[in-house]
py3Dmol code that shows the C-alpha trace and the ligand (Angstrom):
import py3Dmol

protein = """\
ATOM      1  CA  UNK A   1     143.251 108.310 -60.808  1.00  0.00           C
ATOM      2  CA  UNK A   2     140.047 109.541 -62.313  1.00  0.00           C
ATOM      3  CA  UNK A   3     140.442 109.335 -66.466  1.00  0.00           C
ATOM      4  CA  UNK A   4     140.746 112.881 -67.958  1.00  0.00           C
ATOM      5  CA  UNK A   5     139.027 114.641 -70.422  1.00  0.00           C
ATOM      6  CA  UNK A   6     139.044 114.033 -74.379  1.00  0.00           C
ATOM      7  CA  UNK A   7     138.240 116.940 -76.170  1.00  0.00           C
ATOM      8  CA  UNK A   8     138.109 117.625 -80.249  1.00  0.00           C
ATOM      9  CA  UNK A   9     137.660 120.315 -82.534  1.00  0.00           C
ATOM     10  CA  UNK A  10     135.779 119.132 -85.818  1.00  0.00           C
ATOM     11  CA  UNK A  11     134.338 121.108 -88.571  1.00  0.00           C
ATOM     12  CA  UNK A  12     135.228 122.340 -92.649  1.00  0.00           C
ATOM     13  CA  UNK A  13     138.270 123.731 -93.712  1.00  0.00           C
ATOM     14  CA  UNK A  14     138.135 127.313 -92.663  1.00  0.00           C
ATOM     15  CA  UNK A  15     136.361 127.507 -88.905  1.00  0.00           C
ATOM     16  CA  UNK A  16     139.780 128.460 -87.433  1.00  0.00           C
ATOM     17  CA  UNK A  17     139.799 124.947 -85.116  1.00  0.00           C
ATOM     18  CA  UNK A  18     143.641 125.024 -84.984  1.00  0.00           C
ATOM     19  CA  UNK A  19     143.591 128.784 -83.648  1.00  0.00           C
ATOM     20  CA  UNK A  20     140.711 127.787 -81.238  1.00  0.00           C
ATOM     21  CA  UNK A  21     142.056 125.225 -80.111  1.00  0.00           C
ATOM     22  CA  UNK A  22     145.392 126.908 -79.196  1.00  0.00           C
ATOM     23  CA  UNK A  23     143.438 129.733 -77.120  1.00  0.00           C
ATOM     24  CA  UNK A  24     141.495 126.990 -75.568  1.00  0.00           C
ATOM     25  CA  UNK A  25     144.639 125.284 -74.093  1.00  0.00           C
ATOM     26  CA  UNK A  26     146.322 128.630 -73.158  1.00  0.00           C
ATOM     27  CA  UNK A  27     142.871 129.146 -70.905  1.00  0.00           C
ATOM     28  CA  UNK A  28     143.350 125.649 -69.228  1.00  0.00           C
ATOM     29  CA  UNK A  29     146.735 125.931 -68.626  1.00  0.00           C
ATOM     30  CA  UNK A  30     146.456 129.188 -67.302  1.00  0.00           C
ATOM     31  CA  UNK A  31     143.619 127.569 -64.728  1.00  0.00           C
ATOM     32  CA  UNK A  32     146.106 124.754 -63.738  1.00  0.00           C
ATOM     33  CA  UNK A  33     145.596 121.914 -66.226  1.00  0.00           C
ATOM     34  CA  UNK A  34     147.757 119.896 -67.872  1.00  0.00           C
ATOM     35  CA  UNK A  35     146.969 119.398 -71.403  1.00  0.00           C
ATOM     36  CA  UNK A  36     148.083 117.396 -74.041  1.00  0.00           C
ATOM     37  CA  UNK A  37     147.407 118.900 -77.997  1.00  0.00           C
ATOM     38  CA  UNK A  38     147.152 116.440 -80.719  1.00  0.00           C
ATOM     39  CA  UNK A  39     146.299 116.993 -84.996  1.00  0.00           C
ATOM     40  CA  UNK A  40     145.111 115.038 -87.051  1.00  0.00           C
ATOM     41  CA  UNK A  41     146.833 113.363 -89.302  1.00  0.00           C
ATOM     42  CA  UNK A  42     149.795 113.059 -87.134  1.00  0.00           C
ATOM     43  CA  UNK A  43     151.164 113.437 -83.667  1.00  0.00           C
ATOM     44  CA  UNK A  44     153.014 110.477 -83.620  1.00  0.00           C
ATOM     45  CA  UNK A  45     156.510 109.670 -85.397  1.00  0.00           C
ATOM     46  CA  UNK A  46     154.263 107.445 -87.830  1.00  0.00           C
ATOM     47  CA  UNK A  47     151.759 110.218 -88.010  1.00  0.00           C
ATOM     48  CA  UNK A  48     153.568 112.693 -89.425  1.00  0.00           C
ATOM     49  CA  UNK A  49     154.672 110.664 -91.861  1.00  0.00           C
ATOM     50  CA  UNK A  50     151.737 109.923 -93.300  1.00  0.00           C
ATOM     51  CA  UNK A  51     150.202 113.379 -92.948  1.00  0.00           C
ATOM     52  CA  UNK A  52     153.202 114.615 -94.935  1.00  0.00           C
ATOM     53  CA  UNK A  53     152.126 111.116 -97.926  1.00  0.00           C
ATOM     54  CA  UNK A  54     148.416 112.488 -97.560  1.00  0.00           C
ATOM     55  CA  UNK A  55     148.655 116.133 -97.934  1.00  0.00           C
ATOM     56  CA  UNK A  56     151.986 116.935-100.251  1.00  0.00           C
ATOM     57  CA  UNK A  57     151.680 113.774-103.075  1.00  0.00           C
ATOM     58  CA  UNK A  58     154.907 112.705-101.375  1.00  0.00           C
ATOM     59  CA  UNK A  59     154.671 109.315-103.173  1.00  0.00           C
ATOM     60  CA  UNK A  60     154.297 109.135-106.867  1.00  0.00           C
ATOM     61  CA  UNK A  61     152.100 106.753-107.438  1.00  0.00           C
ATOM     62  CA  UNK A  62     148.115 107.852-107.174  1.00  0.00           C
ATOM     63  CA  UNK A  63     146.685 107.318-103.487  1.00  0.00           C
ATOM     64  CA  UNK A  64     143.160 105.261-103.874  1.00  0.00           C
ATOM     65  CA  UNK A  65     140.111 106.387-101.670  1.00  0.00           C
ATOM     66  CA  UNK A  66     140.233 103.427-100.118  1.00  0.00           C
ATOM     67  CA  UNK A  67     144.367 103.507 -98.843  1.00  0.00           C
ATOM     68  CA  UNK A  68     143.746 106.934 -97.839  1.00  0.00           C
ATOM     69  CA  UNK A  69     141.045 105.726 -95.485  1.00  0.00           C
ATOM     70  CA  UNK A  70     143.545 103.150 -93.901  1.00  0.00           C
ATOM     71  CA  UNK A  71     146.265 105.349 -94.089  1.00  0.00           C
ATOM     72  CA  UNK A  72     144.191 108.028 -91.814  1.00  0.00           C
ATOM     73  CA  UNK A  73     142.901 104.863 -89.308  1.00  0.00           C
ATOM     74  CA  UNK A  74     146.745 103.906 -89.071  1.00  0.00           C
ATOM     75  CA  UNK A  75     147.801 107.562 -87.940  1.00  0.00           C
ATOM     76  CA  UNK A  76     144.699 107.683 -85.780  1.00  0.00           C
ATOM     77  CA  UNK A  77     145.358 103.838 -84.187  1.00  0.00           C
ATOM     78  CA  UNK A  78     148.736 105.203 -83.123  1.00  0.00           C
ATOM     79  CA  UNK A  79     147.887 108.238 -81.848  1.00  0.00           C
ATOM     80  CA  UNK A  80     145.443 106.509 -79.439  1.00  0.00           C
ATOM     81  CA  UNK A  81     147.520 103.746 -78.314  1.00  0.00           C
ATOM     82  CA  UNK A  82     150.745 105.870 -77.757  1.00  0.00           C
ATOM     83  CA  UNK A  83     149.589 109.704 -77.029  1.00  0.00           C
ATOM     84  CA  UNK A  84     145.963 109.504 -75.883  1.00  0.00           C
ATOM     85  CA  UNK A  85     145.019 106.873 -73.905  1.00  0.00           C
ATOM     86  CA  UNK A  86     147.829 106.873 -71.455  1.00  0.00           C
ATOM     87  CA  UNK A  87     147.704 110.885 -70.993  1.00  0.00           C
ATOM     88  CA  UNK A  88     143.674 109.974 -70.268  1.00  0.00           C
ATOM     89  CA  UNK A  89     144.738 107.808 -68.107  1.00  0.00           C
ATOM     90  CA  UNK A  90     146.974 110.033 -66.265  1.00  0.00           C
ATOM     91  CA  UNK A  91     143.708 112.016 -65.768  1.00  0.00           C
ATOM     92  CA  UNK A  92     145.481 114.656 -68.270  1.00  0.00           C
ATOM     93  CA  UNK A  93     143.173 116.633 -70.562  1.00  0.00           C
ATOM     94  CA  UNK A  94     143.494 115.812 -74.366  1.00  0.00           C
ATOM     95  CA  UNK A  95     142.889 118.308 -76.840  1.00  0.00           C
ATOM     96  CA  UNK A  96     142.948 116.960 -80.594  1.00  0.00           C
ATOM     97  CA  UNK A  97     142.462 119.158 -83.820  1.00  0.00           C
ATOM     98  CA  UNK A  98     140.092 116.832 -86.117  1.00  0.00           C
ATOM     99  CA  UNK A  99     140.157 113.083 -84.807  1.00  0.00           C
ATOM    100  CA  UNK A 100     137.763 109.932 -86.103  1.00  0.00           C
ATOM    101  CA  UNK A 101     134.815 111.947 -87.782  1.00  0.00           C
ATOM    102  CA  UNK A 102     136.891 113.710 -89.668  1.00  0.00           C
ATOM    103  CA  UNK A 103     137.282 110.240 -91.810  1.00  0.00           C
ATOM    104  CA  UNK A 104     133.287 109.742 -91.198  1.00  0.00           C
ATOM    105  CA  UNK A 105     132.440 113.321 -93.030  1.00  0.00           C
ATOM    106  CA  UNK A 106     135.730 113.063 -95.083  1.00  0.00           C
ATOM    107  CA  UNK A 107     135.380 109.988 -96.478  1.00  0.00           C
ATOM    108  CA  UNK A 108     132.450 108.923 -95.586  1.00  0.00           C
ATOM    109  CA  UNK A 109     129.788 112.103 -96.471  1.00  0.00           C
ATOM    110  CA  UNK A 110     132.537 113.901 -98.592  1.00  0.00           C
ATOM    111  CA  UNK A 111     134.016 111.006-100.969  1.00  0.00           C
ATOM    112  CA  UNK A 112     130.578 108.898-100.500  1.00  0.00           C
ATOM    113  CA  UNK A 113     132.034 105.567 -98.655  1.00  0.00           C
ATOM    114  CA  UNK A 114     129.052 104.096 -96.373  1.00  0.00           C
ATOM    115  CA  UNK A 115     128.971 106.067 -93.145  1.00  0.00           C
ATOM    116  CA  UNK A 116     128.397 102.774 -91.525  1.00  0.00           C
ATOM    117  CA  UNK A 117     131.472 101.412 -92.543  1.00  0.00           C
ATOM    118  CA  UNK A 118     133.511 104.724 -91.595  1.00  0.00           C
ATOM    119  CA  UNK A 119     131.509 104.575 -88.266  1.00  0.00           C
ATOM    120  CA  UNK A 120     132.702 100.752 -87.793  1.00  0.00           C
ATOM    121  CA  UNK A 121     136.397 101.037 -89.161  1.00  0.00           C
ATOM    122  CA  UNK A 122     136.876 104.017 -86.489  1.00  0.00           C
ATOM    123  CA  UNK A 123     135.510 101.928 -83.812  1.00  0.00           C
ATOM    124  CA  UNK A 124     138.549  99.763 -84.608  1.00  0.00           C
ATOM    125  CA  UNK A 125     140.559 102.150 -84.691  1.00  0.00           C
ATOM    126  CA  UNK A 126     139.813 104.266 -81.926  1.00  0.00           C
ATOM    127  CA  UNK A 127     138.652 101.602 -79.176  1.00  0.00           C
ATOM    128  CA  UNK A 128     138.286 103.501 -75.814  1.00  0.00           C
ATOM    129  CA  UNK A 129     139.207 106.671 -76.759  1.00  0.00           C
ATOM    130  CA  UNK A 130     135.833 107.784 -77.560  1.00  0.00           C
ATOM    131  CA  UNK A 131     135.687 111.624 -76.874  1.00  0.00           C
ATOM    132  CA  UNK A 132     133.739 113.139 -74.394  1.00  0.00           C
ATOM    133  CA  UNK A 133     133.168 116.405 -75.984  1.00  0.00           C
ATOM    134  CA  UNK A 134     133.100 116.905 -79.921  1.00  0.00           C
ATOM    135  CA  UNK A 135     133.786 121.156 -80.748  1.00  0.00           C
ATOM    136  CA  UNK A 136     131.817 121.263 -84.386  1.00  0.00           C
ATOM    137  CA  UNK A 137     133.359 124.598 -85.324  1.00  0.00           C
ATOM    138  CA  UNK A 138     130.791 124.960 -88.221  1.00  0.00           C
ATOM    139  CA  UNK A 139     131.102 127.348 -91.115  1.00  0.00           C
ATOM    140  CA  UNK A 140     129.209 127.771 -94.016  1.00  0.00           C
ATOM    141  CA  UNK A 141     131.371 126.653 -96.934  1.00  0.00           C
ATOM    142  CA  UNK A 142     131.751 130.109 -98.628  1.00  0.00           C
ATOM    143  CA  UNK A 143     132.806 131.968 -95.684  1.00  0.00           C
ATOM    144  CA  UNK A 144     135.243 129.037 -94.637  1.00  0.00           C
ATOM    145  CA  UNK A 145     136.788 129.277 -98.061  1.00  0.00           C
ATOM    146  CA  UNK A 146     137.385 133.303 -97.920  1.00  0.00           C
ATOM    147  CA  UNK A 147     139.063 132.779 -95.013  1.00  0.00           C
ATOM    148  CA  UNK A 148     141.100 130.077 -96.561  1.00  0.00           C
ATOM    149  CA  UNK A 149     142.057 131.661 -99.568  1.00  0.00           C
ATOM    150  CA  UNK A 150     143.345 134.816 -97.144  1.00  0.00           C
ATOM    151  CA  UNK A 151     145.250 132.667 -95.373  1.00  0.00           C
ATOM    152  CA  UNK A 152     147.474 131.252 -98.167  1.00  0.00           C
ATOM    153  CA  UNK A 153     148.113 134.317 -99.691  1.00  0.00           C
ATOM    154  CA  UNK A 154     149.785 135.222 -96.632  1.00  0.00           C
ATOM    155  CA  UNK A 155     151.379 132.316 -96.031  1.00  0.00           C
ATOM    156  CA  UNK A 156     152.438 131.695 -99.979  1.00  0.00           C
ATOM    157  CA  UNK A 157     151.401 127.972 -99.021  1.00  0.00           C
ATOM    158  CA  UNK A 158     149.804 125.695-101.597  1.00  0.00           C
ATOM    159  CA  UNK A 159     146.590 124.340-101.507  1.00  0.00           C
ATOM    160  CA  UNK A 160     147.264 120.767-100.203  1.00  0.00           C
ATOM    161  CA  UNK A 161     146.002 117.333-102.229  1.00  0.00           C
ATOM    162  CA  UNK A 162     142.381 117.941-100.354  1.00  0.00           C
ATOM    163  CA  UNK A 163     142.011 121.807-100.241  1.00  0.00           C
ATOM    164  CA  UNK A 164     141.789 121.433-104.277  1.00  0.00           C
ATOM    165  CA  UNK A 165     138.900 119.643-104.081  1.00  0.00           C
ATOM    166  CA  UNK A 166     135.776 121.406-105.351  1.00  0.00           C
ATOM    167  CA  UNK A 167     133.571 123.188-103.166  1.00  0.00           C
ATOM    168  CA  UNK A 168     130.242 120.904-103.365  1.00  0.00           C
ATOM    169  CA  UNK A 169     132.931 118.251-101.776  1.00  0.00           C
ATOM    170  CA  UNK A 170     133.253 120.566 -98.938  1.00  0.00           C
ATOM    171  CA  UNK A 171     129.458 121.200 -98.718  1.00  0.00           C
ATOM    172  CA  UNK A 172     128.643 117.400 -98.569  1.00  0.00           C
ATOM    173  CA  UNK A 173     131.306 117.229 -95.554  1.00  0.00           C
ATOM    174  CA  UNK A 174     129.794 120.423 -93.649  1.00  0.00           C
ATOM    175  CA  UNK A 175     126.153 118.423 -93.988  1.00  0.00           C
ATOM    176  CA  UNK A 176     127.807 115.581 -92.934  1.00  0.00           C
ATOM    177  CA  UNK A 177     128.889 117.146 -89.830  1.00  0.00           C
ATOM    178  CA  UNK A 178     125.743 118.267 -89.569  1.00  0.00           C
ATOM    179  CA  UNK A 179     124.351 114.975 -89.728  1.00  0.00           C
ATOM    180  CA  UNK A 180     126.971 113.522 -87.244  1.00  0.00           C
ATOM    181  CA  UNK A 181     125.891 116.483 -84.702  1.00  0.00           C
ATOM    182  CA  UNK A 182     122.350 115.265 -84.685  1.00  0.00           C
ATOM    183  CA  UNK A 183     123.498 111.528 -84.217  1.00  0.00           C
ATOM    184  CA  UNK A 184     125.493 111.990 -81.221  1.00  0.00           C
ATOM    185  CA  UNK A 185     123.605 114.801 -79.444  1.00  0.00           C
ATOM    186  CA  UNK A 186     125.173 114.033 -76.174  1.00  0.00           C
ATOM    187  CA  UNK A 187     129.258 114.184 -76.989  1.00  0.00           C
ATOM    188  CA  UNK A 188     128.271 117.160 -79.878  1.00  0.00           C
ATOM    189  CA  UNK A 189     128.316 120.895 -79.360  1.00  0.00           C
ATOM    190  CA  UNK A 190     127.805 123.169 -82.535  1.00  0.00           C
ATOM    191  CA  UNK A 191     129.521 126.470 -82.538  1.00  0.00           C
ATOM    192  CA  UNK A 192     128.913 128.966 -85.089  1.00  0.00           C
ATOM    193  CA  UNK A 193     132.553 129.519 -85.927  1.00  0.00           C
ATOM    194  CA  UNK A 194     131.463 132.577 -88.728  1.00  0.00           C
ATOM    195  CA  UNK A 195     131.502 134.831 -86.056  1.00  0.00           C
ATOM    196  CA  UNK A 196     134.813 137.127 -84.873  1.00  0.00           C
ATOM    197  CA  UNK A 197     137.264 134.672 -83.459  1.00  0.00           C
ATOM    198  CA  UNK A 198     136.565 136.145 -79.794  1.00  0.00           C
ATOM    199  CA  UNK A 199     132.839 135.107 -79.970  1.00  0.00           C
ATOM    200  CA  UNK A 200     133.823 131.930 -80.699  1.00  0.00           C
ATOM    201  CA  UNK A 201     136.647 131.641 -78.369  1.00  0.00           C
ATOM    202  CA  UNK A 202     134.449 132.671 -75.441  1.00  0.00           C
ATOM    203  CA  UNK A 203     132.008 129.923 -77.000  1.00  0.00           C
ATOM    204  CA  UNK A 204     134.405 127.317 -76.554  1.00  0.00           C
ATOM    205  CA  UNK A 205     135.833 128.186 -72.944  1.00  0.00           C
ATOM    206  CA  UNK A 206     132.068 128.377 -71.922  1.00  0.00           C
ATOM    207  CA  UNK A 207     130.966 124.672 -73.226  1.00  0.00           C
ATOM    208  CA  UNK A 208     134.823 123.092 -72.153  1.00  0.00           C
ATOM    209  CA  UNK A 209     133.623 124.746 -68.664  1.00  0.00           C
ATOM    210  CA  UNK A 210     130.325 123.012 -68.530  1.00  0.00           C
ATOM    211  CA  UNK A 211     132.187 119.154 -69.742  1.00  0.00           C
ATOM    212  CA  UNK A 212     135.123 119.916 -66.845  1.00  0.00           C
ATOM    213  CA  UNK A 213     132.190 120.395 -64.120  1.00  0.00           C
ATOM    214  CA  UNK A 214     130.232 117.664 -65.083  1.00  0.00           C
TER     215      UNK A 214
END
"""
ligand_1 = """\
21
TMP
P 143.595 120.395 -91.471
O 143.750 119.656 -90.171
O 144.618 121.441 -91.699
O 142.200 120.871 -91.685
O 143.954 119.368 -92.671
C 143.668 118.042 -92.625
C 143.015 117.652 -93.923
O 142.786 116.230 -93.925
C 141.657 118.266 -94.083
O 141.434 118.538 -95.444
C 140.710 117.185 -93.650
C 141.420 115.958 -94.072
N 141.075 114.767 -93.287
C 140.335 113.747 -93.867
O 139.950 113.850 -95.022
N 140.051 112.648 -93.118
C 140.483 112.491 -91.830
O 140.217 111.456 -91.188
C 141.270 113.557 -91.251
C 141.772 113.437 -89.851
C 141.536 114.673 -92.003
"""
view = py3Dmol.view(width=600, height=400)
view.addModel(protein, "pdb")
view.setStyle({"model": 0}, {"cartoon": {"style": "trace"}})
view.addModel(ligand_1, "xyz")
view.setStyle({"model": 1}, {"stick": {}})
view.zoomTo()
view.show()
Protein backbone atom coordinates (compact mmCIF):
# COMPACT_ATOMS: atom_id res chain seq x y z
CA UNK A 1 0.00 0.00 0.00
CA UNK A 2 1.38 3.37 -0.91
CA UNK A 3 2.67 5.20 2.61
CA UNK A 4 0.30 8.10 3.56
CA UNK A 5 0.75 11.48 4.24
CA UNK A 6 2.49 13.16 7.43
CA UNK A 7 1.34 16.42 8.01
CA UNK A 8 2.23 19.08 11.05
CA UNK A 9 1.19 22.26 12.26
CA UNK A 10 4.23 24.27 13.84
CA UNK A 11 4.45 27.79 14.89
CA UNK A 12 4.35 30.24 18.49
CA UNK A 13 1.92 30.00 21.02
CA UNK A 14 -1.05 31.83 19.69
CA UNK A 15 -1.43 30.96 15.64
CA UNK A 16 -4.57 28.90 16.45
CA UNK A 17 -2.68 25.41 15.05
CA UNK A 18 -4.96 23.26 17.28
CA UNK A 19 -8.21 25.00 15.76
CA UNK A 20 -6.61 24.69 12.24
CA UNK A 21 -5.80 21.70 12.47
CA UNK A 22 -9.27 20.45 13.58
CA UNK A 23 -10.97 22.27 10.44
CA UNK A 24 -8.31 20.76 8.35
CA UNK A 25 -9.28 17.14 9.31
CA UNK A 26 -13.07 17.87 9.21
CA UNK A 27 -12.24 18.94 5.28
CA UNK A 28 -10.42 15.54 4.66
CA UNK A 29 -12.74 13.52 6.21
CA UNK A 30 -15.48 15.07 4.63
CA UNK A 31 -13.49 14.26 1.07
CA UNK A 32 -13.10 10.54 2.13
CA UNK A 33 -9.85 10.30 4.10
CA UNK A 34 -9.01 8.67 6.94
CA UNK A 35 -7.03 10.64 9.29
CA UNK A 36 -5.28 10.12 12.27
CA UNK A 37 -4.74 13.55 14.80
CA UNK A 38 -1.85 13.54 17.06
CA UNK A 39 -0.38 16.62 19.84
CA UNK A 40 2.44 17.10 20.96
CA UNK A 41 3.47 16.25 23.96
CA UNK A 42 1.31 13.26 24.10
CA UNK A 43 -0.88 10.92 22.17
CA UNK A 44 0.29 7.96 23.60
CA UNK A 45 -0.50 6.43 27.21
CA UNK A 46 3.25 7.53 28.02
CA UNK A 47 2.63 10.80 26.31
CA UNK A 48 0.20 12.14 28.24
CA UNK A 49 1.91 11.50 31.06
CA UNK A 50 4.60 13.41 30.49
CA UNK A 51 2.74 16.30 28.88
CA UNK A 52 0.76 16.47 32.12
CA UNK A 53 4.99 16.39 34.22
CA UNK A 54 5.94 19.14 31.51
CA UNK A 55 3.17 21.56 31.53
CA UNK A 56 1.43 21.44 35.28
CA UNK A 57 4.92 21.06 37.68
CA UNK A 58 3.34 17.68 38.43
CA UNK A 59 6.63 16.58 40.09
CA UNK A 60 8.18 18.61 42.79
CA UNK A 61 11.42 18.60 42.18
CA UNK A 62 12.76 21.38 39.42
CA UNK A 63 12.77 19.90 35.71
CA UNK A 64 16.44 20.73 34.11
CA UNK A 65 16.60 22.00 30.40
CA UNK A 66 18.26 19.21 29.60
CA UNK A 67 15.44 16.29 31.10
CA UNK A 68 12.87 18.31 29.54
CA UNK A 69 14.55 17.80 26.18
CA UNK A 70 14.56 13.92 26.76
CA UNK A 71 11.42 13.92 28.31
CA UNK A 72 9.82 15.60 24.95
CA UNK A 73 12.13 12.96 22.56
CA UNK A 74 10.60 10.08 24.83
CA UNK A 75 6.86 11.26 24.16
CA UNK A 76 7.82 11.92 20.56
CA UNK A 77 9.84 8.24 20.16
CA UNK A 78 6.54 6.69 21.22
CA UNK A 79 4.31 8.44 19.35
CA UNK A 80 6.21 7.42 16.17
CA UNK A 81 6.76 3.89 16.87
CA UNK A 82 3.14 3.18 18.15
CA UNK A 83 0.66 5.90 16.43
CA UNK A 84 2.49 7.19 13.35
CA UNK A 85 4.37 4.98 11.53
CA UNK A 86 1.98 2.13 11.31
CA UNK A 87 -1.14 4.54 10.41
CA UNK A 88 1.60 5.81 7.49
CA UNK A 89 1.92 2.69 6.69
CA UNK A 90 -1.63 1.91 6.35
CA UNK A 91 -1.44 4.74 3.74
CA UNK A 92 -3.62 6.77 6.48
CA UNK A 93 -3.06 10.53 6.65
CA UNK A 94 -1.38 11.82 9.92
CA UNK A 95 -2.11 15.07 11.21
CA UNK A 96 0.10 16.14 14.35
CA UNK A 97 -0.23 19.52 16.33
CA UNK A 98 3.62 20.55 16.96
CA UNK A 99 5.99 17.41 16.41
CA UNK A 100 10.16 17.40 16.33
CA UNK A 101 10.85 21.22 15.63
CA UNK A 102 8.96 22.19 18.16
CA UNK A 103 12.06 20.86 20.49
CA UNK A 104 14.50 22.44 17.63
CA UNK A 105 12.87 26.18 18.14
CA UNK A 106 11.88 25.26 21.78
CA UNK A 107 14.86 24.21 23.02
CA UNK A 108 17.03 24.69 20.66
CA UNK A 109 16.42 28.68 19.37
CA UNK A 110 14.20 29.42 22.50
CA UNK A 111 16.33 27.99 25.60
CA UNK A 112 19.72 28.30 23.39
CA UNK A 113 20.81 24.37 23.21
CA UNK A 114 22.86 23.88 19.78
CA UNK A 115 20.36 23.50 16.96
CA UNK A 116 22.65 20.85 15.72
CA UNK A 117 22.27 18.80 18.55
CA UNK A 118 18.30 19.30 18.66
CA UNK A 119 18.46 18.56 14.85
CA UNK A 120 20.52 15.19 15.65
CA UNK A 121 18.66 14.04 18.94
CA UNK A 122 15.26 14.28 16.78
CA UNK A 123 16.74 12.29 14.09
CA UNK A 124 16.91 9.63 16.82
CA UNK A 125 14.00 10.09 17.83
CA UNK A 126 11.91 10.41 14.96
CA UNK A 127 13.69 7.90 12.40
CA UNK A 128 11.36 7.56 9.32
CA UNK A 129 8.75 9.58 10.25
CA UNK A 130 10.08 12.59 8.70
CA UNK A 131 7.03 14.79 7.63
CA UNK A 132 6.18 15.54 4.32
CA UNK A 133 4.55 18.80 4.84
CA UNK A 134 5.50 21.23 7.83
CA UNK A 135 2.17 24.02 8.41
CA UNK A 136 4.39 27.09 10.05
CA UNK A 137 1.30 28.88 11.34
CA UNK A 138 3.43 32.06 12.01
CA UNK A 139 2.40 34.95 14.20
CA UNK A 140 4.10 37.80 15.27
CA UNK A 141 4.67 37.41 19.01
CA UNK A 142 2.40 40.31 20.17
CA UNK A 143 -0.57 39.38 18.28
CA UNK A 144 -0.07 35.59 19.28
CA UNK A 145 -0.01 36.68 22.88
CA UNK A 146 -3.44 38.87 22.67
CA UNK A 147 -4.95 36.07 21.47
CA UNK A 148 -3.55 34.01 24.24
CA UNK A 149 -4.31 36.08 27.00
CA UNK A 150 -8.22 36.12 25.51
CA UNK A 151 -8.25 32.75 25.53
CA UNK A 152 -7.52 32.07 29.24
CA UNK A 153 -9.71 34.49 30.47
CA UNK A 154 -12.34 32.53 28.98
CA UNK A 155 -11.24 29.46 29.81
CA UNK A 156 -10.08 30.55 33.63
CA UNK A 157 -6.99 28.22 32.68
CA UNK A 158 -3.52 29.00 33.99
CA UNK A 159 -0.70 29.87 32.13
CA UNK A 160 1.19 26.51 31.93
CA UNK A 161 5.17 26.06 33.15
CA UNK A 162 6.14 27.48 29.40
CA UNK A 163 3.39 30.11 28.64
CA UNK A 164 5.12 32.12 31.72
CA UNK A 165 8.05 32.47 30.01
CA UNK A 166 8.90 36.01 28.91
CA UNK A 167 8.09 37.23 25.64
CA UNK A 168 11.76 37.72 24.04
CA UNK A 169 11.73 33.68 24.73
CA UNK A 170 8.87 33.50 22.43
CA UNK A 171 10.46 35.90 19.88
CA UNK A 172 13.75 33.83 19.71
CA UNK A 173 11.39 30.65 18.98
CA UNK A 174 9.20 32.55 16.19
CA UNK A 175 12.89 33.46 14.48
CA UNK A 176 13.76 30.16 14.99
CA UNK A 177 10.95 28.93 13.03
CA UNK A 178 11.79 31.27 10.78
CA UNK A 179 15.13 30.01 10.44
CA UNK A 180 13.93 26.31 10.25
CA UNK A 181 11.47 27.48 7.25
CA UNK A 182 14.39 28.65 5.23
CA UNK A 183 16.41 25.36 5.99
CA UNK A 184 13.95 22.98 4.80
CA UNK A 185 12.32 24.90 1.93
CA UNK A 186 10.94 21.81 0.40
CA UNK A 187 8.78 20.07 3.51
CA UNK A 188 8.03 24.05 4.83
CA UNK A 189 5.01 26.16 4.02
CA UNK A 190 4.62 29.58 5.94
CA UNK A 191 1.15 30.75 6.60
CA UNK A 192 0.44 34.04 7.94
CA UNK A 193 -1.76 32.81 10.75
CA UNK A 194 -2.54 36.86 11.93
CA UNK A 195 -5.14 36.88 9.60
CA UNK A 196 -9.14 35.90 10.42
CA UNK A 197 -9.14 32.21 11.08
CA UNK A 198 -11.06 31.62 7.61
CA UNK A 199 -8.10 33.12 5.60
CA UNK A 200 -6.02 30.91 7.14
CA UNK A 201 -8.16 27.93 7.06
CA UNK A 202 -8.65 28.27 3.31
CA UNK A 203 -4.68 28.68 3.37
CA UNK A 204 -4.21 25.43 4.78
CA UNK A 205 -6.86 23.30 2.71
CA UNK A 206 -5.21 24.98 -0.41
CA UNK A 207 -1.35 23.89 0.38
CA UNK A 208 -2.70 20.17 2.07
CA UNK A 209 -4.41 20.06 -1.60
CA UNK A 210 -1.27 20.71 -3.51
CA UNK A 211 0.99 17.83 -0.97
CA UNK A 212 -2.20 15.17 -1.55
CA UNK A 213 -1.79 15.67 -5.53
CA UNK A 214 1.70 15.51 -5.65
P1 LIG B 1 0.70 23.71 22.88
O1 LIG B 1 0.74 22.47 22.04
O2 LIG B 1 -0.60 23.94 23.56
O3 LIG B 1 1.19 24.91 22.15
O4 LIG B 1 1.66 23.48 24.16
C1 LIG B 1 2.81 22.77 24.11
C2 LIG B 1 3.90 23.56 24.77
O5 LIG B 1 5.11 22.77 24.80
C3 LIG B 1 4.26 24.79 24.00
O6 LIG B 1 4.62 25.81 24.90
C4 LIG B 1 5.47 24.40 23.21
C5 LIG B 1 6.13 23.43 24.12
N1 LIG B 1 6.97 22.45 23.43
C6 LIG B 1 8.35 22.51 23.55
O7 LIG B 1 8.87 23.39 24.21
N2 LIG B 1 9.10 21.56 22.92
C7 LIG B 1 8.55 20.54 22.19
O8 LIG B 1 9.28 19.69 21.64
C8 LIG B 1 7.11 20.49 22.09
C9 LIG B 1 6.46 19.40 21.31
C10 LIG B 1 6.36 21.45 22.71
Amino acid sequence: MKRGKFITFEGPEGGGKTTQAKRLIQRLRDAGFEVVYTREPGGTELGEAIRGILQHDAIKEALTDESEVFLFLASRAQLVRNVILPALAEGKIVISDRFADSTTAYQGYGRGFPVETMIAMNAFAIGEAIPDVTLLLDVEISAGFERLAVRQKELFEKADRIEREQREFHERVRNGYLELAKRFPDRYRRIDAGREPHLVEADVWKTVNDVLRG
